[in-house]
N, C-alpha and C positions, 0 to 999 in steps of 0.2 A: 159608186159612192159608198162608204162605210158607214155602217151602224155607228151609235152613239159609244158601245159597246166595245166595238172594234178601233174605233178611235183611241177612245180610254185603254183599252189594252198597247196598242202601238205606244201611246204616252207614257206610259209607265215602264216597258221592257226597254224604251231608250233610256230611261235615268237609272237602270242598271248598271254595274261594272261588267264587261264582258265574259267572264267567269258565271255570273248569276244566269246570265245571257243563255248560257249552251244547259243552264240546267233548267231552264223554262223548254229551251228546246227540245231537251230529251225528255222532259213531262209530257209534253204536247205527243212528242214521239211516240211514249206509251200509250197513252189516251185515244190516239189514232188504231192502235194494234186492235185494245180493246173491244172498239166499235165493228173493228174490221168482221161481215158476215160470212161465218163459213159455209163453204156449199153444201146442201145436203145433197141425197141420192134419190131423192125426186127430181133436185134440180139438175144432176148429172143426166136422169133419166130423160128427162125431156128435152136438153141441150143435143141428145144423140137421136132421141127418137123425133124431134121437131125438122130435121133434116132429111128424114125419110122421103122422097116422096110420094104423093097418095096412090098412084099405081102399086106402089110395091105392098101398100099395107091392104090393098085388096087381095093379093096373093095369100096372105097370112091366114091359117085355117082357124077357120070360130072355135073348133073342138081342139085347139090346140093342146090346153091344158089336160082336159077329159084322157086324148089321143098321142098321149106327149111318146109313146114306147113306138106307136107306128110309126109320127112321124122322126123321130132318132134312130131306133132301129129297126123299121119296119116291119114288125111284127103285125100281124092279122089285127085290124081295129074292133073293139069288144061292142 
């Protein structure tokens, strides 16, 4: 069932000429773009790391950050 709203819209883009027609469509067109949410790189982040799973993130060393030379190039940990 459509809103009153939506009603009203649908009434009004029939008593158009079909020319006015495609330029409500390509407003809406835009209008749609605008809204459209880009992903951030949290959301990348979690979309890759949400697939992990939980055995492997037990692997992951706590000192990772602290230890990052040992564990990349194996140097002696400080």
């Amino acid at each position: 069932m459509l809103s009153d709203s939506e009603n009203m819209i649908i009434r009004d883009l029939k008593m158009l000429l079909p020319e006015q027609q495609e330029q409500v469509i390509k407003f809406i067109q835009k209008l749609m773009k605008k809204n459209i949410r880009h992903e951030t790189i949290w959301d990348k982040i979690y979309k890759h790391t949400g697939s992990v799973p939980a055995e492997k993130w037990e692997n992951i060393p706590a000192d990772g950050a602290e230890q990052h030379d040992h564990y990349l190039y194996g140097t002696p940990k400080k």
